[in-house]
N, CA, C and O atoms as a CHARMM CRD file, in Angstrom:
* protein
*
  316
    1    1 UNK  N     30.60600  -7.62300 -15.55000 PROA 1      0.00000
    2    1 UNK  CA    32.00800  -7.50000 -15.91000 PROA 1      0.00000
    3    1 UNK  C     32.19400  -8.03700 -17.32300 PROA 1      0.00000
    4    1 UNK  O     32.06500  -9.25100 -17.48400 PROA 1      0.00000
    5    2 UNK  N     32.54100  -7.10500 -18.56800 PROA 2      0.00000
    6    2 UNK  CA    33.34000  -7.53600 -19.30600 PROA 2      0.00000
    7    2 UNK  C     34.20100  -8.43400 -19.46300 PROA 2      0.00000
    8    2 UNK  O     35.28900  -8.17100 -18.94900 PROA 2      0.00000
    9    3 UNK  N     34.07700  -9.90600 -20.25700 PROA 3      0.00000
   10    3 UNK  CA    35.61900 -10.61100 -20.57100 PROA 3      0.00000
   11    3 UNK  C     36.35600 -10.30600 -22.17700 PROA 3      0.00000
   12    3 UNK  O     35.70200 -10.14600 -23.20700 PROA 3      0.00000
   13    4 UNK  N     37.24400 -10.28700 -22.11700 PROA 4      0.00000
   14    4 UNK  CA    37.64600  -9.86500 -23.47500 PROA 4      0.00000
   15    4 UNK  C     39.15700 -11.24700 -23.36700 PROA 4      0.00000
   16    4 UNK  O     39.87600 -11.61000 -22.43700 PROA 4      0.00000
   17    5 UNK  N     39.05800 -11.64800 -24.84900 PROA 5      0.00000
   18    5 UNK  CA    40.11900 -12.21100 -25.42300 PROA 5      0.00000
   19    5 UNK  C     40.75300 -11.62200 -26.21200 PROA 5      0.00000
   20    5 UNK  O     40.24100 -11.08900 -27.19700 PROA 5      0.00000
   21    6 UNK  N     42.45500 -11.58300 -25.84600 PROA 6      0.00000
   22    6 UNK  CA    43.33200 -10.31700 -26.98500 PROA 6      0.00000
   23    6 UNK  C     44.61100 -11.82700 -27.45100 PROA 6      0.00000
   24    6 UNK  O     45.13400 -12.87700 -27.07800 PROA 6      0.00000
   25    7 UNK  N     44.49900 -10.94300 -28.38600 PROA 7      0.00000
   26    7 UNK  CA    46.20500 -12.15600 -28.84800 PROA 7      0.00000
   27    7 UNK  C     46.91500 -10.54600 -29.18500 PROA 7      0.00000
   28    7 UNK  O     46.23500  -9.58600 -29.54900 PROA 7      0.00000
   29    8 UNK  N     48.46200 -10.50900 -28.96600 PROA 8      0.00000
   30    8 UNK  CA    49.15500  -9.79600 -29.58600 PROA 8      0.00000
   31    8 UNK  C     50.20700 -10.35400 -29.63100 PROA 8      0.00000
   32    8 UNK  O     50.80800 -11.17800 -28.94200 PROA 8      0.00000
   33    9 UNK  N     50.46500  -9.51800 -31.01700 PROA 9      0.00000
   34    9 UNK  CA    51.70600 -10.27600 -31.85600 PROA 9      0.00000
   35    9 UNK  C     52.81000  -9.26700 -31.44900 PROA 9      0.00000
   36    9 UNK  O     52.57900  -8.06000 -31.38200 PROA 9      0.00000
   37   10 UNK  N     53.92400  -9.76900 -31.20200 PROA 10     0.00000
   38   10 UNK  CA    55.40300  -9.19000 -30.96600 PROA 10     0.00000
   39   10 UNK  C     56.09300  -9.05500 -31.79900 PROA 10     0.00000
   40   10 UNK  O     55.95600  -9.59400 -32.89700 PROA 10     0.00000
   41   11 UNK  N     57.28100  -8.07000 -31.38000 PROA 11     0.00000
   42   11 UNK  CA    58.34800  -8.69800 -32.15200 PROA 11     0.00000
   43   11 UNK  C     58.98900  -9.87800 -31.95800 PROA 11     0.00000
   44   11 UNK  O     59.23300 -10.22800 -30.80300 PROA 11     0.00000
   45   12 UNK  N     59.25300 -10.44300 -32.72600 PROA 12     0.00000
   46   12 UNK  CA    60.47300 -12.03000 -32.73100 PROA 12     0.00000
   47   12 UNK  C     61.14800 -11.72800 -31.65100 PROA 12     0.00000
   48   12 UNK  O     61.95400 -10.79900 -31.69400 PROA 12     0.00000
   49   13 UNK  N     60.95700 -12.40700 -30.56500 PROA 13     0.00000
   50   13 UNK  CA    61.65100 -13.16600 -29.58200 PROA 13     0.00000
   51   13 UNK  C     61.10000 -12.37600 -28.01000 PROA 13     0.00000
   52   13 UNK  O     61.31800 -12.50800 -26.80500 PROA 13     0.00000
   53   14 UNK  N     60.49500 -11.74500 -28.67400 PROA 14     0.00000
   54   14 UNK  CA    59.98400 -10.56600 -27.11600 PROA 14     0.00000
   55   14 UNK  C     58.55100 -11.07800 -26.55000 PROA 14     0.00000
   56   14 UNK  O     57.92400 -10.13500 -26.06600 PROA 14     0.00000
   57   15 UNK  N     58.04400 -11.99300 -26.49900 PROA 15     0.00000
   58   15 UNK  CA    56.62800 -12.64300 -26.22800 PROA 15     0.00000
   59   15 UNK  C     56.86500 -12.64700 -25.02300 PROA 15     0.00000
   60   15 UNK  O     55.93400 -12.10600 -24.42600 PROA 15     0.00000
   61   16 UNK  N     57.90600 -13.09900 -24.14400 PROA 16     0.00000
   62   16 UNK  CA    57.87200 -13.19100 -22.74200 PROA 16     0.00000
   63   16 UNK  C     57.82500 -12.13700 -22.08300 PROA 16     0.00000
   64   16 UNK  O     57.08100 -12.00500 -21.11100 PROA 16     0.00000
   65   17 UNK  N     58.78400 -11.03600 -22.60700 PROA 17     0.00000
   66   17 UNK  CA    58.97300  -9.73700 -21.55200 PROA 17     0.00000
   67   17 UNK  C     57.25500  -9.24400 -22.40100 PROA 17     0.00000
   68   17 UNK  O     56.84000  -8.25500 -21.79600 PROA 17     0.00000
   69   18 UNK  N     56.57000  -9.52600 -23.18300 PROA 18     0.00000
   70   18 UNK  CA    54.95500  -8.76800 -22.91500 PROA 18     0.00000
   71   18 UNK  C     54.39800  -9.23200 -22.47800 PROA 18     0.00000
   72   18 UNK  O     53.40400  -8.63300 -22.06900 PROA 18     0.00000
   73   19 UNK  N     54.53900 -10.76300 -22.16100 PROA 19     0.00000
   74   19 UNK  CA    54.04800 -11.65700 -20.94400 PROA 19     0.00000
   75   19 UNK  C     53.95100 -10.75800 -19.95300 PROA 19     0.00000
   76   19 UNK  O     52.93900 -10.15700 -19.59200 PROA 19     0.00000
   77   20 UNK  N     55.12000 -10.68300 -19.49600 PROA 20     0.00000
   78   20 UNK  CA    55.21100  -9.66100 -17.94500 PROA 20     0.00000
   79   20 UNK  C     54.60600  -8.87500 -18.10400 PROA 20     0.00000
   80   20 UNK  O     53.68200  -8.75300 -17.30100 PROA 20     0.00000
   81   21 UNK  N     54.71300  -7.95400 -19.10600 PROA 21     0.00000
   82   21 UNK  CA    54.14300  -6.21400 -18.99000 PROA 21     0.00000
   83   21 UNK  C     52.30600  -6.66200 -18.37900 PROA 21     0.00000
   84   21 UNK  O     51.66500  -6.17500 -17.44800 PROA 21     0.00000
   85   22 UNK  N     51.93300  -7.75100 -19.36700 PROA 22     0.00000
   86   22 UNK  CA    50.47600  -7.82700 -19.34500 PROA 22     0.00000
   87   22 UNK  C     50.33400  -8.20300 -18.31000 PROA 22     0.00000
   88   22 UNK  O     49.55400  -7.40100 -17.79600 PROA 22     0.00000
   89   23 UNK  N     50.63400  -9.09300 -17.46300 PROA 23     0.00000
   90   23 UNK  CA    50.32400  -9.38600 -16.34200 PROA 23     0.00000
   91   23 UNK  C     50.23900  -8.41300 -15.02700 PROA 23     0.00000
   92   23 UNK  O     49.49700  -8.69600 -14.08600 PROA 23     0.00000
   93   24 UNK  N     50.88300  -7.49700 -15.04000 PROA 24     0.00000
   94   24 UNK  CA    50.83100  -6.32100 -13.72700 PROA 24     0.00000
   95   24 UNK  C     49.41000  -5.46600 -14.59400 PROA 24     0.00000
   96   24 UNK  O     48.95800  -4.66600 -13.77400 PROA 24     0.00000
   97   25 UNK  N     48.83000  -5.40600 -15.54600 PROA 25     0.00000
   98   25 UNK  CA    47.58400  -5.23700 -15.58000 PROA 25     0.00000
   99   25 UNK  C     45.98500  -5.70000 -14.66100 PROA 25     0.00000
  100   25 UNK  O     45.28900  -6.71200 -14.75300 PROA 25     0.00000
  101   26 UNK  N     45.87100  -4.72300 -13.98500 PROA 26     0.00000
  102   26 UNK  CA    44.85100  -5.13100 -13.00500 PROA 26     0.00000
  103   26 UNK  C     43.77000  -5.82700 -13.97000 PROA 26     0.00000
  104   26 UNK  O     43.45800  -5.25900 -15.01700 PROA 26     0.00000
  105   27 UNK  N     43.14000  -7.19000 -13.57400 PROA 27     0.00000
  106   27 UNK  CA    42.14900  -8.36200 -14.44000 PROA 27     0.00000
  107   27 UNK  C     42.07300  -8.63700 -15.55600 PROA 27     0.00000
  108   27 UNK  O     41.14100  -8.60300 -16.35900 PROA 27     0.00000
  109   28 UNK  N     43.99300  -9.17800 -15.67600 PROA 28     0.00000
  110   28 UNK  CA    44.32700  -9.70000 -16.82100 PROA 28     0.00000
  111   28 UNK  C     44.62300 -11.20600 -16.01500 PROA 28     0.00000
  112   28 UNK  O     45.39300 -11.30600 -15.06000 PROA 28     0.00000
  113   29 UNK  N     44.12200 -11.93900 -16.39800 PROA 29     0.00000
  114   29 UNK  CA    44.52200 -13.94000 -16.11700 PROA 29     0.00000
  115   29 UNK  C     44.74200 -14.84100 -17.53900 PROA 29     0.00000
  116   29 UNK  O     44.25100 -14.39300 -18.57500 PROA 29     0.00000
  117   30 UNK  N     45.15700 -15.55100 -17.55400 PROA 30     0.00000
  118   30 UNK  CA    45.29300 -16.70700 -18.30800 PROA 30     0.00000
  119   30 UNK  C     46.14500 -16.62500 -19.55500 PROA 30     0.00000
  120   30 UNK  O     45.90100 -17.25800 -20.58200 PROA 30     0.00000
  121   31 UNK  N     47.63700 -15.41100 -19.31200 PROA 31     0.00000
  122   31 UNK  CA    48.42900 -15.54000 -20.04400 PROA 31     0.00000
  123   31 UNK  C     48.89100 -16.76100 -20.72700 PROA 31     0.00000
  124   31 UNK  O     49.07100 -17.63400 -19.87900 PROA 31     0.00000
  125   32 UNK  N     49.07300 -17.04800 -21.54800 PROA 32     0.00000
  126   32 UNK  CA    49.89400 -18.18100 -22.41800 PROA 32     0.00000
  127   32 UNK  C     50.82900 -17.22500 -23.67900 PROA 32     0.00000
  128   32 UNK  O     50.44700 -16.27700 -24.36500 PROA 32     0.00000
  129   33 UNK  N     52.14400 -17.91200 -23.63000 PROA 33     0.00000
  130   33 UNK  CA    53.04100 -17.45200 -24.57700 PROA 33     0.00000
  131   33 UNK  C     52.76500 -18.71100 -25.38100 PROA 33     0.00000
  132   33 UNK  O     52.78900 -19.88500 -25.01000 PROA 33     0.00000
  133   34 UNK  N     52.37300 -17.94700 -27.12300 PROA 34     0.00000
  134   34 UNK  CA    52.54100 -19.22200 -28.05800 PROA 34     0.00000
  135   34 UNK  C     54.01900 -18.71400 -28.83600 PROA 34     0.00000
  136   34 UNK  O     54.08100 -17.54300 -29.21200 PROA 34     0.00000
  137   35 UNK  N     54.95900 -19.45200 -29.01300 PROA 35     0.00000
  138   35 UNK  CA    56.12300 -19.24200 -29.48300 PROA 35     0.00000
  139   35 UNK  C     56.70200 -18.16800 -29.12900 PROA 35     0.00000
  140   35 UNK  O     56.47100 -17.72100 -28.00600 PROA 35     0.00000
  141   36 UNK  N     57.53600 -17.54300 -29.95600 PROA 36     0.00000
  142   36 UNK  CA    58.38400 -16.34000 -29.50800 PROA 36     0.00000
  143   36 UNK  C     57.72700 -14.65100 -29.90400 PROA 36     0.00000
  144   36 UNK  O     58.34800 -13.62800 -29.61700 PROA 36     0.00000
  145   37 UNK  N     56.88700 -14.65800 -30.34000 PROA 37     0.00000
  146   37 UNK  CA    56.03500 -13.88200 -31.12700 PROA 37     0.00000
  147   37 UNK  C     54.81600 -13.79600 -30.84700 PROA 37     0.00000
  148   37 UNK  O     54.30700 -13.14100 -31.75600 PROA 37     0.00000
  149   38 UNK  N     53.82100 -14.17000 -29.88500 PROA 38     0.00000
  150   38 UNK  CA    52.63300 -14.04100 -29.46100 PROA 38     0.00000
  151   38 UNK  C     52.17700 -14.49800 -28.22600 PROA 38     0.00000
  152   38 UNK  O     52.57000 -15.57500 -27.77800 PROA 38     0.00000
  153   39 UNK  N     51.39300 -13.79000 -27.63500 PROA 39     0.00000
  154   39 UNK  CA    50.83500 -13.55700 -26.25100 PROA 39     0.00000
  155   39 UNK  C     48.88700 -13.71900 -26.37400 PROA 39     0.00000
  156   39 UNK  O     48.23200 -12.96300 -27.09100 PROA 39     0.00000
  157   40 UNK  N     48.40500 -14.57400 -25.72500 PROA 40     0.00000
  158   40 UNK  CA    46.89200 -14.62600 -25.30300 PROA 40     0.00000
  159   40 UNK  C     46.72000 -14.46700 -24.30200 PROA 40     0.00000
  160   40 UNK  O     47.21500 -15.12900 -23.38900 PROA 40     0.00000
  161   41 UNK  N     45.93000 -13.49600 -24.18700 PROA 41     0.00000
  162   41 UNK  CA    45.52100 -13.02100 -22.76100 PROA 41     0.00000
  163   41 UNK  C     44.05700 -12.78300 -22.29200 PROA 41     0.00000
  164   41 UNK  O     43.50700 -11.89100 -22.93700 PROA 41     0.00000
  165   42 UNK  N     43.40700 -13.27100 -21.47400 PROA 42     0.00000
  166   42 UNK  CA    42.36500 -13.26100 -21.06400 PROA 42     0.00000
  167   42 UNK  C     41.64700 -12.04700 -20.14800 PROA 42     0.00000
  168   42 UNK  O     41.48900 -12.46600 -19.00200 PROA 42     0.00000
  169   43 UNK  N     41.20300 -10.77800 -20.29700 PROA 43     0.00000
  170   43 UNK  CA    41.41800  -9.74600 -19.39600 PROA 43     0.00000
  171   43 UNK  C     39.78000  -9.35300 -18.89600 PROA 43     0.00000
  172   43 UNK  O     38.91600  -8.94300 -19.67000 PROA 43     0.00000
  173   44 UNK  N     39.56700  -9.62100 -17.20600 PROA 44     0.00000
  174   44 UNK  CA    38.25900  -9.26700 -17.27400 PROA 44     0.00000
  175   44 UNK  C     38.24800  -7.58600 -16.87300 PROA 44     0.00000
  176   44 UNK  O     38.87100  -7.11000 -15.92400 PROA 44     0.00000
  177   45 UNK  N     37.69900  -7.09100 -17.48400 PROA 45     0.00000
  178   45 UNK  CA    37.48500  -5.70500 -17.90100 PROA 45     0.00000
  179   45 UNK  C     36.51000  -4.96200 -16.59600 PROA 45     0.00000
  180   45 UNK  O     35.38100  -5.38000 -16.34000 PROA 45     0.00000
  181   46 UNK  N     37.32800  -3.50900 -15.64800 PROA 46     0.00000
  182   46 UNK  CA    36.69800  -3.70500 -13.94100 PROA 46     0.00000
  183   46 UNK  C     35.82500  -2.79400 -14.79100 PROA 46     0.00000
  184   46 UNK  O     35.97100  -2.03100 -15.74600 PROA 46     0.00000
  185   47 UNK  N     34.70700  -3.29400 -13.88600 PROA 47     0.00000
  186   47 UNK  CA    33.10400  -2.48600 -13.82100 PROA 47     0.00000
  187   47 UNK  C     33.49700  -0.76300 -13.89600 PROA 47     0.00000
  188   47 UNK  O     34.26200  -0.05400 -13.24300 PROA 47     0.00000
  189   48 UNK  N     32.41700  -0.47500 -15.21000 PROA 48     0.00000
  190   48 UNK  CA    32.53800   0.68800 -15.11900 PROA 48     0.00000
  191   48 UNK  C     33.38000   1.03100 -16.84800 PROA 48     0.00000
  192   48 UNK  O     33.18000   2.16500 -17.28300 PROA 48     0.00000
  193   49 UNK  N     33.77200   0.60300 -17.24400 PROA 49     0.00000
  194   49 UNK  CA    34.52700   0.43500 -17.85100 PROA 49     0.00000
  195   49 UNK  C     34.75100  -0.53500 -19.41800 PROA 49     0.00000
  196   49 UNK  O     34.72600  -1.76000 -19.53800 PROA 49     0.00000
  197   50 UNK  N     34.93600   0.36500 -20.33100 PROA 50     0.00000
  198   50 UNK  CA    34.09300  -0.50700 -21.80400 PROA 50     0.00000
  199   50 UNK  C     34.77200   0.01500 -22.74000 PROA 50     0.00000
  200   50 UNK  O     34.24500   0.90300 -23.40900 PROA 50     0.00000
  201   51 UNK  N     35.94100  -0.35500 -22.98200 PROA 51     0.00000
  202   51 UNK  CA    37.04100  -0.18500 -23.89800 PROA 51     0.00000
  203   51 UNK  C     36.31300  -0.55500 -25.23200 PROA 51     0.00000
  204   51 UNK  O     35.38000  -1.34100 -25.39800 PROA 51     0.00000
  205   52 UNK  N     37.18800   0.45300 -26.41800 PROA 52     0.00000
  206   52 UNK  CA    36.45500   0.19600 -27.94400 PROA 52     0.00000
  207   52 UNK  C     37.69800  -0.47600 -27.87700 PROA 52     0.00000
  208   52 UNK  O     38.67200  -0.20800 -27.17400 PROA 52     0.00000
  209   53 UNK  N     37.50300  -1.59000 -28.88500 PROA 53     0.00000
  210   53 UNK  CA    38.73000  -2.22900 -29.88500 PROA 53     0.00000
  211   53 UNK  C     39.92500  -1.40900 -30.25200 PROA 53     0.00000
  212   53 UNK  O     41.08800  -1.47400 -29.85100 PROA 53     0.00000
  213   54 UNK  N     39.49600  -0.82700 -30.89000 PROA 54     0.00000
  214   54 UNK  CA    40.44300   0.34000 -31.68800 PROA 54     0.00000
  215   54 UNK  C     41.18600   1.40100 -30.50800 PROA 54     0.00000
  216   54 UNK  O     42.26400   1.87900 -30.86200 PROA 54     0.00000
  217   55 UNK  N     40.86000   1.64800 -29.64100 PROA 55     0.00000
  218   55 UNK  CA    41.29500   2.32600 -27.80000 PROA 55     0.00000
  219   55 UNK  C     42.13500   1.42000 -27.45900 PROA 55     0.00000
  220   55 UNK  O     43.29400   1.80000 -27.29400 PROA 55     0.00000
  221   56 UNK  N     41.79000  -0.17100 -27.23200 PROA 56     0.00000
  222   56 UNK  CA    42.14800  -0.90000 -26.17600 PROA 56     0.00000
  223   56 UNK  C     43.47900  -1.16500 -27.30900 PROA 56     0.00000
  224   56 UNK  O     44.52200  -1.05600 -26.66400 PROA 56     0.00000
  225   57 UNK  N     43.78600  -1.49200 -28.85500 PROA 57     0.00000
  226   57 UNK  CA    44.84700  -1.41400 -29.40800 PROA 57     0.00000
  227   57 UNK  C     45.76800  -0.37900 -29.16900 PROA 57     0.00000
  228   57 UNK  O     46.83500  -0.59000 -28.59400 PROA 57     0.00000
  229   58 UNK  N     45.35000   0.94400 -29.65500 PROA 58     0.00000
  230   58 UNK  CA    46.35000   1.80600 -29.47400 PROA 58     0.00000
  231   58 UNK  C     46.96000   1.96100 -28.41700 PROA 58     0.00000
  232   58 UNK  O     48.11800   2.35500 -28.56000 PROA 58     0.00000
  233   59 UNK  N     46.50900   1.75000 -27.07800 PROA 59     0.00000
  234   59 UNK  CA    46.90000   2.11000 -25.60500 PROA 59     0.00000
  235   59 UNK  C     47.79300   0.66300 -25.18800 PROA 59     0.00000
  236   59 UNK  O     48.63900   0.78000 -24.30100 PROA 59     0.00000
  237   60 UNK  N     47.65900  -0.22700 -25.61700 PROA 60     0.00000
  238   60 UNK  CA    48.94200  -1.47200 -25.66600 PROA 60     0.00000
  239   60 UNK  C     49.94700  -1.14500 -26.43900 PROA 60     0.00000
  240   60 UNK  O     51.14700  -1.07100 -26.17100 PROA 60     0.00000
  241   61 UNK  N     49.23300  -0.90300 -27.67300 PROA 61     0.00000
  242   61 UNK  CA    50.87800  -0.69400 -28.51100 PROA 61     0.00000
  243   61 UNK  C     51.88300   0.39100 -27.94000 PROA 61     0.00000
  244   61 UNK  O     53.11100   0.43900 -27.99600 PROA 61     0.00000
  245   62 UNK  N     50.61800   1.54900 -27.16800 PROA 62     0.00000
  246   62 UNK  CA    51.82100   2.69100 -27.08200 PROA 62     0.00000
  247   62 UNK  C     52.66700   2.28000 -25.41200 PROA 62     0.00000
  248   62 UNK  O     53.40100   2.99700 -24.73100 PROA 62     0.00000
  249   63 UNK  N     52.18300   0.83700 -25.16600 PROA 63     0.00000
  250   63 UNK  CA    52.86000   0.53200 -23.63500 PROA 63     0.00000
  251   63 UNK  C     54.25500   0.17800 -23.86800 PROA 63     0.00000
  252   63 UNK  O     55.16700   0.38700 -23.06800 PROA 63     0.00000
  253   64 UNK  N     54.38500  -0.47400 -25.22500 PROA 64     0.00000
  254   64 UNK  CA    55.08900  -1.15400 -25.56400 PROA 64     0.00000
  255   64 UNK  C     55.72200  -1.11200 -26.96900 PROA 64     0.00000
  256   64 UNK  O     54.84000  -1.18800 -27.82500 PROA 64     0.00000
  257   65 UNK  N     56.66400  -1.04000 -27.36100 PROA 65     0.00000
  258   65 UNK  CA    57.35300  -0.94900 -28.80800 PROA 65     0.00000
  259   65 UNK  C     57.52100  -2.05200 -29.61600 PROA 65     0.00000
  260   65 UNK  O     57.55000  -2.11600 -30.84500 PROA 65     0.00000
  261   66 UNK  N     57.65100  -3.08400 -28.61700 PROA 66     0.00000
  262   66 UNK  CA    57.73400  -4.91800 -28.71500 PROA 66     0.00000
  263   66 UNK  C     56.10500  -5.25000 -28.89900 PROA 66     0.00000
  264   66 UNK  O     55.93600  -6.39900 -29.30800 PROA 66     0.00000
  265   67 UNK  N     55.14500  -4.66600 -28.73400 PROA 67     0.00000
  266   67 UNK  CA    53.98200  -5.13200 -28.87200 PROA 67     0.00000
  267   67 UNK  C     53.55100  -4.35400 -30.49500 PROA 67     0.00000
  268   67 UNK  O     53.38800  -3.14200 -30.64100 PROA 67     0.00000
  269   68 UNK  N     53.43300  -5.36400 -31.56100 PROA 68     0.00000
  270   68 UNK  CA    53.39600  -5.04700 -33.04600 PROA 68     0.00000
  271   68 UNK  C     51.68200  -5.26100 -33.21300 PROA 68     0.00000
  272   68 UNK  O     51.24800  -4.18100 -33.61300 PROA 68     0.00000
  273   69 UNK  N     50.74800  -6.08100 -33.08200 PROA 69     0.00000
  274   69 UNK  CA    49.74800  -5.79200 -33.78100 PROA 69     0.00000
  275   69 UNK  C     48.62500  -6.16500 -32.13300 PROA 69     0.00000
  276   69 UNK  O     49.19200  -6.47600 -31.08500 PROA 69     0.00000
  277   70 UNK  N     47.67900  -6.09700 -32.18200 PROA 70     0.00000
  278   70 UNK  CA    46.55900  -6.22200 -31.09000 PROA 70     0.00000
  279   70 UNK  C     45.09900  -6.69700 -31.67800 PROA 70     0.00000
  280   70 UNK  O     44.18000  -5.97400 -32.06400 PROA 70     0.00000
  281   71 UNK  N     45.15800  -8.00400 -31.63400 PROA 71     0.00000
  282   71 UNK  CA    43.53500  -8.42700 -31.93800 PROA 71     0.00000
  283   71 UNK  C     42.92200  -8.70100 -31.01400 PROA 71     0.00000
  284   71 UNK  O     43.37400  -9.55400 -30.24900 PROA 71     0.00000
  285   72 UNK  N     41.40300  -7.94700 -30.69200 PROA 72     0.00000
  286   72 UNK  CA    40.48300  -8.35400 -29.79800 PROA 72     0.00000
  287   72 UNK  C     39.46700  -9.52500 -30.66000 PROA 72     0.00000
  288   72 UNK  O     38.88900  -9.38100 -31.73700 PROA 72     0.00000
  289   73 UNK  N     39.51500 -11.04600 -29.47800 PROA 73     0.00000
  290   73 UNK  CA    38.68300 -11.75200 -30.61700 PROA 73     0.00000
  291   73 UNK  C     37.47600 -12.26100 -30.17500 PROA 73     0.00000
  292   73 UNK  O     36.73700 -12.93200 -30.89600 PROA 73     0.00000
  293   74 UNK  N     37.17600 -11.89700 -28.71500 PROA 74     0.00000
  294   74 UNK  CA    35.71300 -12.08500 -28.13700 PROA 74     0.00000
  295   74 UNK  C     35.50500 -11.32300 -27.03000 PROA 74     0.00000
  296   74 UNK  O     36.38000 -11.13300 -26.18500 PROA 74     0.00000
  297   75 UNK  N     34.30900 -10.83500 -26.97400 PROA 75     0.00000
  298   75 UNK  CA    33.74100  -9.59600 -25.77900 PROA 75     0.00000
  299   75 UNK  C     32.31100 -10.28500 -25.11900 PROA 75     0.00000
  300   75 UNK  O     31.27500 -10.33600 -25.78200 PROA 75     0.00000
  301   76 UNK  N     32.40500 -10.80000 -23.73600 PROA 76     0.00000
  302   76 UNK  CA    31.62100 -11.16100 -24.07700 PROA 76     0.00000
  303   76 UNK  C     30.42100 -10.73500 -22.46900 PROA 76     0.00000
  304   76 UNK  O     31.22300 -10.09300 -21.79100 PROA 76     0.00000
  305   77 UNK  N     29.29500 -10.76200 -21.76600 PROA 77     0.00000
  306   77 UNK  CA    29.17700 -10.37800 -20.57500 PROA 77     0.00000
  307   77 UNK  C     29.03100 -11.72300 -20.02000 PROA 77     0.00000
  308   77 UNK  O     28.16200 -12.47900 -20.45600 PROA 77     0.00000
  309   78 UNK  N     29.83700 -12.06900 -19.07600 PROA 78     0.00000
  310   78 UNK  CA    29.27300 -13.64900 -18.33600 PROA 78     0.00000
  311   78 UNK  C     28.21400 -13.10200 -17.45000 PROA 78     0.00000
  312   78 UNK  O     28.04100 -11.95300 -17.04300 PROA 78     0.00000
  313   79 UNK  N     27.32900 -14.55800 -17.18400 PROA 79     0.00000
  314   79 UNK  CA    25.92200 -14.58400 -16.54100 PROA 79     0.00000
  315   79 UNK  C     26.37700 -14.59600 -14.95700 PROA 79     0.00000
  316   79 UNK  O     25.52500 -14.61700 -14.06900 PROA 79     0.00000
């Protein structure tokens, strides 16, 4: 199983309602809202399955209008 670390940046003041959105994502855990403007999310990625960077951005942003930029910042396979 894939783990991937994403931060995305919001618009000003919408970090919580992408809180939510991300969370009804099947093996997404360890949301944290940092301020009003950004979301970290921890998502283990189901078998089978191997999102590019540049995929796994566009397909958030287009979930969401409130979701402004998408950095993936570690991929990694646990043992």
């Amino acid at each position: 199983m894939l783990v991937t670390n994403i931060v995305l940046e919001t618009q000003p003041g919408r970090a919580r309602s992408v809180a939510d959105l991300m969370g009804h994502i099947r093996g997404v855990e360890l949301l944290s809202v940092d301020g009003d403007h950004r979301v970290l999310v921890t998502w283990n990625v189901p078998d089978g399955q191997n999102p590019e960077p540049e995929g796994l951005s566009e397909v958030l942003r287009a979930m969401s209008e409130e979701i402004l930029e998408v950095a993936v910042l570690v991929e990694e396979q646990p043992s």
